[in-house]
VMD Tcl script that builds the backbone (N, CA, C; Angstrom):
set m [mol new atoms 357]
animate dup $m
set s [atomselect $m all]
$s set {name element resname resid chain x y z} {
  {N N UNK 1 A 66.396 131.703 -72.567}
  {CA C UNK 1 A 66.708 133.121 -72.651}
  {C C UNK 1 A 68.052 133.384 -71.992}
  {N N UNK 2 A 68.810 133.853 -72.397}
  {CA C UNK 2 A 70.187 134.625 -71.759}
  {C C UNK 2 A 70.044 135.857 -71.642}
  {N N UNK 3 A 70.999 136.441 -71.086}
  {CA C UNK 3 A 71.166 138.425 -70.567}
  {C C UNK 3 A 72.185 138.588 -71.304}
  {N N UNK 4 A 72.437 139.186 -72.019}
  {CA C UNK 4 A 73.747 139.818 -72.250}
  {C C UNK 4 A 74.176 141.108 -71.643}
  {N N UNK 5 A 75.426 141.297 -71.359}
  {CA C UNK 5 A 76.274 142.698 -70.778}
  {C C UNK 5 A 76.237 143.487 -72.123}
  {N N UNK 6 A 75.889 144.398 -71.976}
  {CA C UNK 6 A 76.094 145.307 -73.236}
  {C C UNK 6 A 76.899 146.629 -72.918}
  {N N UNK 7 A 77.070 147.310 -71.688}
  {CA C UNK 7 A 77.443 148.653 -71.324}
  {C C UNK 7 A 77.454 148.885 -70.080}
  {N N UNK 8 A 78.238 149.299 -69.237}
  {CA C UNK 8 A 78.836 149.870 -68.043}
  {C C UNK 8 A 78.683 151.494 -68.252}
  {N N UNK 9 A 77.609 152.124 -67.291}
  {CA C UNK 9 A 77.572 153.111 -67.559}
  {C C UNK 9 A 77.890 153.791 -66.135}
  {N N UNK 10 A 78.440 154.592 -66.126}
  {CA C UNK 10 A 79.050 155.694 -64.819}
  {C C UNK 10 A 78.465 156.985 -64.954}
  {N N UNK 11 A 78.171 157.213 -64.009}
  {CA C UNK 11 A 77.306 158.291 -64.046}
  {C C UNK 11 A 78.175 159.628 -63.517}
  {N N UNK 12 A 78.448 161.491 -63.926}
  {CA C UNK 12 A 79.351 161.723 -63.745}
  {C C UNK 12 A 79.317 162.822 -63.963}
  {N N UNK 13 A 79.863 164.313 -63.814}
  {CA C UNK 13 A 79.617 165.210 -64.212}
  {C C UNK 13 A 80.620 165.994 -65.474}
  {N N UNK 14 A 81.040 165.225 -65.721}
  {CA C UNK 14 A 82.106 165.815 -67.206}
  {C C UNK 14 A 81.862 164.422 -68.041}
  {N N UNK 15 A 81.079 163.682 -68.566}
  {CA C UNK 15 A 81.177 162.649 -69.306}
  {C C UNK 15 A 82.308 162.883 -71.159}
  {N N UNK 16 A 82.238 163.817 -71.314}
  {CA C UNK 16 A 83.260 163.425 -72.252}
  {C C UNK 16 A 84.898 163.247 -71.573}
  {N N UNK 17 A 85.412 164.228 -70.892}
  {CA C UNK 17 A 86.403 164.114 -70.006}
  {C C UNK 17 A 86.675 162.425 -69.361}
  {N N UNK 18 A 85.838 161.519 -68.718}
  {CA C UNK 18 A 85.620 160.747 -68.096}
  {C C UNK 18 A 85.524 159.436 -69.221}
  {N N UNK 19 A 85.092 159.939 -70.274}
  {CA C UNK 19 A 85.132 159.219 -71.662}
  {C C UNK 19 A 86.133 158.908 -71.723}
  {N N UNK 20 A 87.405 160.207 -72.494}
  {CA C UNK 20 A 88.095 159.602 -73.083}
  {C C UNK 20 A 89.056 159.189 -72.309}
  {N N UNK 21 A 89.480 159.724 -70.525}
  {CA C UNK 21 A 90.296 159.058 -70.255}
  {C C UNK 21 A 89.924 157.318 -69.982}
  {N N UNK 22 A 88.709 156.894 -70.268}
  {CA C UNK 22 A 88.538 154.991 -69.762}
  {C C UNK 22 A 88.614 154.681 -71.706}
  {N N UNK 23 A 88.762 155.874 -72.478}
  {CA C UNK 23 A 88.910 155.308 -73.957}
  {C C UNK 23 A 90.596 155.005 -73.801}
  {N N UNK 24 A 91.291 155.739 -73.407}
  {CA C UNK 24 A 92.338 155.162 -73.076}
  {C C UNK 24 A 92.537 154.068 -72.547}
  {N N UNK 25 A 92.261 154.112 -71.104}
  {CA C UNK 25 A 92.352 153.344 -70.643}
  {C C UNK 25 A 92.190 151.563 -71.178}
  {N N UNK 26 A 90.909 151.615 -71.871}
  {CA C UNK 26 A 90.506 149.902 -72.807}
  {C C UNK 26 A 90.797 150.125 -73.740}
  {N N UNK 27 A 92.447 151.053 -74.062}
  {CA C UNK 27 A 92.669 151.222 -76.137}
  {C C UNK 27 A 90.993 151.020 -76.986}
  {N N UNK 28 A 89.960 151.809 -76.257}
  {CA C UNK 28 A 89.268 151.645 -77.410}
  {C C UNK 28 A 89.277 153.349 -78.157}
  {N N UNK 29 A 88.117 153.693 -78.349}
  {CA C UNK 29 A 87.533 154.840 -78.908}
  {C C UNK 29 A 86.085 155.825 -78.540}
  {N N UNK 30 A 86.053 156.611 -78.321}
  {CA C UNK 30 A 85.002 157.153 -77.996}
  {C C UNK 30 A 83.790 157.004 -79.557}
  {N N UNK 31 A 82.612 156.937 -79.459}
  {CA C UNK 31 A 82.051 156.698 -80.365}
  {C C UNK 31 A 80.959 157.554 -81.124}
  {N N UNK 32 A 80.511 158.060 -79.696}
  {CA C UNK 32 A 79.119 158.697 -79.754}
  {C C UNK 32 A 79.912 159.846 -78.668}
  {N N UNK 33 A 79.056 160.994 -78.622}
  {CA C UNK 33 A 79.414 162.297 -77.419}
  {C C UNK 33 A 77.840 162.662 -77.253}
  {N N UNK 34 A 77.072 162.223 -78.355}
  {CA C UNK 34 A 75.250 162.836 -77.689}
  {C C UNK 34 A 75.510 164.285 -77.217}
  {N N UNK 35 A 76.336 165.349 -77.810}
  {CA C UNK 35 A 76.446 166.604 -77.060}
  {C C UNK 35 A 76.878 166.922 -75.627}
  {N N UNK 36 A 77.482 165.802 -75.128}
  {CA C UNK 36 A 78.362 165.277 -74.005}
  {C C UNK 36 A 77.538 164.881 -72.853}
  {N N UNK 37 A 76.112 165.009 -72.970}
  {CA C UNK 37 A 75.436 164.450 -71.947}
  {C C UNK 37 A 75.102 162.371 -72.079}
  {N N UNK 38 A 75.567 162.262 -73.341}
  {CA C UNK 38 A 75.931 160.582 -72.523}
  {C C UNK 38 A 76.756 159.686 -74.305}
  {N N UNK 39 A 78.043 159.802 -73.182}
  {CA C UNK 39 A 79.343 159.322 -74.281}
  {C C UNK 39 A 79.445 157.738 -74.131}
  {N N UNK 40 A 80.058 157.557 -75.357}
  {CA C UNK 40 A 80.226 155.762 -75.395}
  {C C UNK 40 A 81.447 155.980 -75.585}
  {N N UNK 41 A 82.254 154.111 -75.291}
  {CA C UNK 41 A 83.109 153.972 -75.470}
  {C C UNK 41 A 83.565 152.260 -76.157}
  {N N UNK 42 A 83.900 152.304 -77.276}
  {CA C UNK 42 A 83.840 151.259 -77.161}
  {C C UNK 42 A 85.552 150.415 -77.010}
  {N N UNK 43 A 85.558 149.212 -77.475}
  {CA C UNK 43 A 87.007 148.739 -77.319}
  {C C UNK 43 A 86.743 147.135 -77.561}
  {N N UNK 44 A 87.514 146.401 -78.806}
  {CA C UNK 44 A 87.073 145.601 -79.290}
  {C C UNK 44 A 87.245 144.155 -78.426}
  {N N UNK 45 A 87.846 144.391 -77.143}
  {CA C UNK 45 A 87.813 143.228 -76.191}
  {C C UNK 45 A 87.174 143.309 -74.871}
  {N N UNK 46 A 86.071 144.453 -75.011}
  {CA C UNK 46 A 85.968 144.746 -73.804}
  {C C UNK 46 A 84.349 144.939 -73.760}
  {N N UNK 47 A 83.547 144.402 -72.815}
  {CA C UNK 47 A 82.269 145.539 -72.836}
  {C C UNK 47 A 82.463 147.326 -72.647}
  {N N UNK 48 A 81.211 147.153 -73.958}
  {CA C UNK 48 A 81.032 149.320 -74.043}
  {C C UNK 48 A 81.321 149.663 -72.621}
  {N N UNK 49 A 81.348 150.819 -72.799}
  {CA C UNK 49 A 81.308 151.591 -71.083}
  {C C UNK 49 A 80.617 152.970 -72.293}
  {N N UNK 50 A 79.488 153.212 -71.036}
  {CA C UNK 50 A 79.123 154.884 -71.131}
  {C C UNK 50 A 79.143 156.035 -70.295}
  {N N UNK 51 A 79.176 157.087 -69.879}
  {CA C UNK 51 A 79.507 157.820 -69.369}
  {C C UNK 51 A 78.430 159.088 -69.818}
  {N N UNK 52 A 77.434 158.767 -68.489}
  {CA C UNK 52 A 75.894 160.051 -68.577}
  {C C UNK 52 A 76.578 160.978 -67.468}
  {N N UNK 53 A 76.268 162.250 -67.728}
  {CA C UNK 53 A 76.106 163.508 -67.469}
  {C C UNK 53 A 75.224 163.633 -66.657}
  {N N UNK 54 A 75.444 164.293 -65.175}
  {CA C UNK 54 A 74.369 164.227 -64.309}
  {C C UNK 54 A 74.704 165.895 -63.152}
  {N N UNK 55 A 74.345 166.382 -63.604}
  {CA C UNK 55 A 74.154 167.302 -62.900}
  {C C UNK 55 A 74.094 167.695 -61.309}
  {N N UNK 56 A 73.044 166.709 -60.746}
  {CA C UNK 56 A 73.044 166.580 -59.412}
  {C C UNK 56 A 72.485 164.981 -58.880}
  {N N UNK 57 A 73.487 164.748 -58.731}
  {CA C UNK 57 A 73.477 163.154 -58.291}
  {C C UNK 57 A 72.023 162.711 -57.395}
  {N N UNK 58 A 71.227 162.099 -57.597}
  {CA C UNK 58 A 71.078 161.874 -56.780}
  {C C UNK 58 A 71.024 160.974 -55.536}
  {N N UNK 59 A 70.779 161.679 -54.283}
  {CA C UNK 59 A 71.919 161.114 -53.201}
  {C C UNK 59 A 70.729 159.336 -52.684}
  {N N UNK 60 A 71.855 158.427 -52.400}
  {CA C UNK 60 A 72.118 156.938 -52.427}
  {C C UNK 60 A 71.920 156.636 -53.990}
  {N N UNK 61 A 71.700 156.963 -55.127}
  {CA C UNK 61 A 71.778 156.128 -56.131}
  {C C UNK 61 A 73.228 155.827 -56.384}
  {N N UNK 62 A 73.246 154.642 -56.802}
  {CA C UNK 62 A 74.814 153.542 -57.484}
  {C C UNK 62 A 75.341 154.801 -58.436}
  {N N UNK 63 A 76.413 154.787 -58.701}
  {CA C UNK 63 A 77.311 156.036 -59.437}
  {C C UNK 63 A 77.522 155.260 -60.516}
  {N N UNK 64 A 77.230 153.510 -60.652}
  {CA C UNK 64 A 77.608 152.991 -61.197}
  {C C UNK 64 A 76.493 151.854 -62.061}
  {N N UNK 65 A 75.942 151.546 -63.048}
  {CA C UNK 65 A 75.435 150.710 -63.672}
  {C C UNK 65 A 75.859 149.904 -64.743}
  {N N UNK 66 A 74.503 148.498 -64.693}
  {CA C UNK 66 A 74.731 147.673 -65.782}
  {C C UNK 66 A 73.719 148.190 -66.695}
  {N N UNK 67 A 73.819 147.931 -68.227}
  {CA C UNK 67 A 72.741 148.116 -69.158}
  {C C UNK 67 A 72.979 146.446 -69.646}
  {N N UNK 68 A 71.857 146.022 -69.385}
  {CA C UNK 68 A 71.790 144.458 -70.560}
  {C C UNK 68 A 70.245 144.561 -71.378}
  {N N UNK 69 A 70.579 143.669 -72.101}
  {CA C UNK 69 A 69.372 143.483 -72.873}
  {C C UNK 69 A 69.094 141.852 -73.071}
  {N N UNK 70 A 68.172 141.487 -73.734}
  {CA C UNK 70 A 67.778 140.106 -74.199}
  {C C UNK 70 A 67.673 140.101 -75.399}
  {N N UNK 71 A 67.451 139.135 -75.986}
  {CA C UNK 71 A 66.518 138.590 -77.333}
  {C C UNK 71 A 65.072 139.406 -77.457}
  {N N UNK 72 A 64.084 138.984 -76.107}
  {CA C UNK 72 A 62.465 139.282 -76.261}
  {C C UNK 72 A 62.563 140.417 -74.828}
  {N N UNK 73 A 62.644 141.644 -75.348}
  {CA C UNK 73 A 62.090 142.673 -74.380}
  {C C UNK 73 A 61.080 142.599 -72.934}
  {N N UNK 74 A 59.938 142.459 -73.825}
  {CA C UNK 74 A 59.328 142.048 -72.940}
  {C C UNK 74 A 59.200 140.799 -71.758}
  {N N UNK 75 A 59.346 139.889 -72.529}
  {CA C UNK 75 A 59.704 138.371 -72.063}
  {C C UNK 75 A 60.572 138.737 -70.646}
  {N N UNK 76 A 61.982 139.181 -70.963}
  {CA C UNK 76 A 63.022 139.421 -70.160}
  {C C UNK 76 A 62.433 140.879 -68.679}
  {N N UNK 77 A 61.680 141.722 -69.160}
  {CA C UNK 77 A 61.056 142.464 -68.192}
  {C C UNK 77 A 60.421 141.602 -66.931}
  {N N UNK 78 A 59.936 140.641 -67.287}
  {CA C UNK 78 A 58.703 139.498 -66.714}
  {C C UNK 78 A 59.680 138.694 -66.196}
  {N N UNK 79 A 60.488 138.610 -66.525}
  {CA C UNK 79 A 61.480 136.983 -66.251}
  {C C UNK 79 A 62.793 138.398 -65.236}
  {N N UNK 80 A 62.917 138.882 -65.176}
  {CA C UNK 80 A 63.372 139.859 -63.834}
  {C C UNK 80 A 62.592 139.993 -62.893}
  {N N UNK 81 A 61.472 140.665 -63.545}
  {CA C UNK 81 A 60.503 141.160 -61.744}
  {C C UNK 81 A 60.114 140.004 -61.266}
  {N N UNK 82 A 60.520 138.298 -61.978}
  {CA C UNK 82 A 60.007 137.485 -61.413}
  {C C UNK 82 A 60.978 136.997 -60.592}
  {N N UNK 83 A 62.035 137.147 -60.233}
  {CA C UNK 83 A 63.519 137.089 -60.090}
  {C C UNK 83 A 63.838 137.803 -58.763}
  {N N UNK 84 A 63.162 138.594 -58.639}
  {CA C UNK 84 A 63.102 140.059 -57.254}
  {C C UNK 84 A 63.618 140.851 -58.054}
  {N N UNK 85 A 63.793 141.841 -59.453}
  {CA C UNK 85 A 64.103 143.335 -59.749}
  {C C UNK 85 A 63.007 143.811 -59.304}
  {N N UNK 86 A 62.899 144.848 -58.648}
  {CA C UNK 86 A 61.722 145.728 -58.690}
  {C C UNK 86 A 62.054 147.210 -59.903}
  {N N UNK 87 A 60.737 147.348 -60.693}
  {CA C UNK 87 A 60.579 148.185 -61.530}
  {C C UNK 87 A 60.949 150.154 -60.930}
  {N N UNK 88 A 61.506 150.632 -61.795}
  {CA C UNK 88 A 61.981 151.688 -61.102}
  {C C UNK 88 A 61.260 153.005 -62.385}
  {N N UNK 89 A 61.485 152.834 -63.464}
  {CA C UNK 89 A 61.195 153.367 -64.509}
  {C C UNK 89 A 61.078 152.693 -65.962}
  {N N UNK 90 A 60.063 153.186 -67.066}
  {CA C UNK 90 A 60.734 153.282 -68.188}
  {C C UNK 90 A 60.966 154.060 -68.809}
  {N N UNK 91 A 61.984 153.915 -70.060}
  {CA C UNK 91 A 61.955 155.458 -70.814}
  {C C UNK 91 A 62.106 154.723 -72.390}
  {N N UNK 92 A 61.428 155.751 -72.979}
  {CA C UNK 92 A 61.514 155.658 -74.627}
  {C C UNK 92 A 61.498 157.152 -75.081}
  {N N UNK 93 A 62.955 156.626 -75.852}
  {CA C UNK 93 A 63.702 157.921 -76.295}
  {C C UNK 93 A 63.731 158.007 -77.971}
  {N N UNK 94 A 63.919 158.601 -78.805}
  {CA C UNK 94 A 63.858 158.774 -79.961}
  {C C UNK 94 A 65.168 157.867 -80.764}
  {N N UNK 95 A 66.098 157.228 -79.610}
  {CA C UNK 95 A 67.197 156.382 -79.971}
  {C C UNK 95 A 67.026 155.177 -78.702}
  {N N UNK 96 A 66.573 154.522 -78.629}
  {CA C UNK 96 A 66.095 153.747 -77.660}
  {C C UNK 96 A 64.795 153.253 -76.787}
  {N N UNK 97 A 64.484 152.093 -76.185}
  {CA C UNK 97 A 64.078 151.576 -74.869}
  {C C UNK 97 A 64.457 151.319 -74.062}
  {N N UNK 98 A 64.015 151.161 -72.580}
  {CA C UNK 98 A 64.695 150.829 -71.834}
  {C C UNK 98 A 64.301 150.851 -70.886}
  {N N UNK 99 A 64.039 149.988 -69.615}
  {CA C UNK 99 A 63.650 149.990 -67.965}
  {C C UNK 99 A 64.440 149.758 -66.803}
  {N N UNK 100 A 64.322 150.914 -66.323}
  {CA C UNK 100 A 65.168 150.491 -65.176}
  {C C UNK 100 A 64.709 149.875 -64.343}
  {N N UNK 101 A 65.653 149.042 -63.483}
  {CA C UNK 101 A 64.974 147.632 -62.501}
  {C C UNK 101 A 66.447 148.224 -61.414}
  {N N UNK 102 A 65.852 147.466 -60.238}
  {CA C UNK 102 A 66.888 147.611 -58.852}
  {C C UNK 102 A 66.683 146.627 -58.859}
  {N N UNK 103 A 67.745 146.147 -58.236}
  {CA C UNK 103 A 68.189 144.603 -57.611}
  {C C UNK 103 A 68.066 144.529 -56.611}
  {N N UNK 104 A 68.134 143.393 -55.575}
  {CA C UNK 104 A 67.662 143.239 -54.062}
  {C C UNK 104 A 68.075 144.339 -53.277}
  {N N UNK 105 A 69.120 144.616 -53.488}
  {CA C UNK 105 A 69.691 145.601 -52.702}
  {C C UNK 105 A 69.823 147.023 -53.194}
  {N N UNK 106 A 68.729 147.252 -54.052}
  {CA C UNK 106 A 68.703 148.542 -54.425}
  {C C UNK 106 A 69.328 149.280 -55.522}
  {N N UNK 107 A 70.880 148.064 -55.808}
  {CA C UNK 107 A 71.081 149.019 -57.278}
  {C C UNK 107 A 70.499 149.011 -58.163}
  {N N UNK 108 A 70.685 149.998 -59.339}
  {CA C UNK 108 A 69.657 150.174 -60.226}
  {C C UNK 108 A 70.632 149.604 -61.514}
  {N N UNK 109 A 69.533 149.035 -62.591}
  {CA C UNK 109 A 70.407 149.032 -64.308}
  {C C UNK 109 A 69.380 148.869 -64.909}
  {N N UNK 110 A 69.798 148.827 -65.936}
  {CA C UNK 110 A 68.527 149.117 -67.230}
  {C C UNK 110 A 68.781 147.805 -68.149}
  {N N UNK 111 A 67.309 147.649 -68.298}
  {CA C UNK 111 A 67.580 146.573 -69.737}
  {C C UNK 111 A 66.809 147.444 -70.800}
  {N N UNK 112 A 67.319 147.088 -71.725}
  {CA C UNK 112 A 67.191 147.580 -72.822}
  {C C UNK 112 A 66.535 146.952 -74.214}
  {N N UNK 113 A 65.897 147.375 -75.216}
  {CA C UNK 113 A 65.122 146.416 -75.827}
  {C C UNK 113 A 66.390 146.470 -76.820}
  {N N UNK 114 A 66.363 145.287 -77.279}
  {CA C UNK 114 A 67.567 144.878 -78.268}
  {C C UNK 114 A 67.575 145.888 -79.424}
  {N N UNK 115 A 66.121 145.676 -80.171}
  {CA C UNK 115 A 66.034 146.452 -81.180}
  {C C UNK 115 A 66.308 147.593 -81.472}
  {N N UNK 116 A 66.165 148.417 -80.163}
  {CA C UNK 116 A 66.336 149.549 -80.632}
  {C C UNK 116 A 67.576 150.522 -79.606}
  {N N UNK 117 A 67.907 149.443 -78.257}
  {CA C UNK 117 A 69.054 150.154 -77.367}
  {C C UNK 117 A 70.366 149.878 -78.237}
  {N N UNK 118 A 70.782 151.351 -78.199}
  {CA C UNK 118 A 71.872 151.462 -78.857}
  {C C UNK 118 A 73.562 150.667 -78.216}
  {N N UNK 119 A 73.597 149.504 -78.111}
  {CA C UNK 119 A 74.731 148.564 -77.628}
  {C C UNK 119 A 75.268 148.008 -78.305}
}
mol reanalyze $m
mol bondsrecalc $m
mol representation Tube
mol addrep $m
């Protein structure tokens, strides 16, 4: 099994603003705006970056995340918490899966089920 990097997501309170200046920034393109609560970016040499909309931070979470995914969803859930992620959430959205896991030290990222996380 491998991980792949799929998306760098920053968490932020103007995500289209915050978009397009890192669309600049990696000459890519903004892709998606989701109504500006969570923008993509892509850029054909670079991992995505996204940029969620957050209203009120909340206080010690990372400002900053990974999204990866695997091959087998599940498989890869099991083969983390066996690893030390501890489980934080999941969510299933009408465009996605996805669980968030913290790492030893508390940051948080999401893996995502291949099939259906949009990366």
């Amino acid at each position: 099994m491998t991980i792949k990097l799929g998306m760098v997501t920053f968490d932020t309170a103007d995500a289209v603003a915050l978009a397009a200046f890192w669309a600049k920034v990696v000459e890519g393109q903004v892709i998606d705006e989701s109504d500006g609560w969570y923008v993509m970016v892509n850029s054909p040499n670079n991992v995505g970056l996204g940029f969620q909309k957050v209203m009120d931070p909340t206080p010690g979470k990372n400002k900053l995340h990974l999204d990866v995914s695997g091959e087998n969803y599940a498989a890869e859930q099991d083969r983390l918490k066996g690893i030390g992620a501890q489980w934080v959430a999941e969510h299933k959205e009408e465009f996605g899966t996805w669980t968030v896991f913290a790492d030893p030290d508390g940051n948080q990222f999401c893996l995502g089920d291949a099939a259906s996380f949009p990366m």
